[in-house]
N, C-alpha and C positions, 0 to 999 in steps of 0.2 A: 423859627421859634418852636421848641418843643411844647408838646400837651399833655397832661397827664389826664389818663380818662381814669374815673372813677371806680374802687373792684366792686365786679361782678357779685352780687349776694350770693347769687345759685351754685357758681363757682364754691365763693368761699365757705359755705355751709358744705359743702359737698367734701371739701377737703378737709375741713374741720369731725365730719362724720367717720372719714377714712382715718383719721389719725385713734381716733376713739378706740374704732373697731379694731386698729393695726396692734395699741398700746398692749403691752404686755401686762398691766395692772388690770382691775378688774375696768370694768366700761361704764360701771353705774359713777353717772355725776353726786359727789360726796360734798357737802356744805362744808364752808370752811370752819375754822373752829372762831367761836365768840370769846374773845380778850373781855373781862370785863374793867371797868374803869378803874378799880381800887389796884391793880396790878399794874396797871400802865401807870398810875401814878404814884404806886409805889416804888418801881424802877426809876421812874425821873426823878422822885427824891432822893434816891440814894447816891442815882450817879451825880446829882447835885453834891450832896456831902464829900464822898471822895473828890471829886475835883477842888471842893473846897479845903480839906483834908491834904491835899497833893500842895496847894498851894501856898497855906499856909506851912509845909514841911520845906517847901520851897523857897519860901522867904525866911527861914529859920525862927518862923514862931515854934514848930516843936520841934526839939530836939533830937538828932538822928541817934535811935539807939547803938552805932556803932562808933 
C-alpha cells in the first residue's frame, strides 16, 4: 500500500520564494483587483437577456431579419 506524506512547508515556501525571485515581472506581491457587485450583476443580467433573446429568436417569437 502506497502513503502519501504530507509537502514539506519549508520546502514549499522556499520554492515559491525562488519562483518570485526567478519571475521576470516585478516581485512585489500586487492585490488583486476588486469586481464590485453592481458589475457582476450587471453582466448576469445581460447574459440573462441574451439567452433569453436567443431563445425566443429560437422559437420564432422574433422574426429573423433575413
Amino acid at each position: 500500500m502506497r502513503e502519501e506524506l504530507a509537502p514539506n512547508e519549508d520546502i514549499v515556501f522556499a520554492q515559491q520564494n525562488q519562483k518570485v525571485m526567478k519571475s521576470r515581472g516585478s516581485a512585489i506581491n500586487k492585490p488583486r483587483q476588486l469586481v464590485s457587485a453592481g458589475v457582476v450583476i450587471t453582466w448576469h443580467v445581460l447574459a440573462l437577456i441574451s439567452l433569453n433573446l436567443w431563445l425566443l429568436r429560437l422559437l420564432g417569437y422574433i422574426p429573423l431579419p433575413w
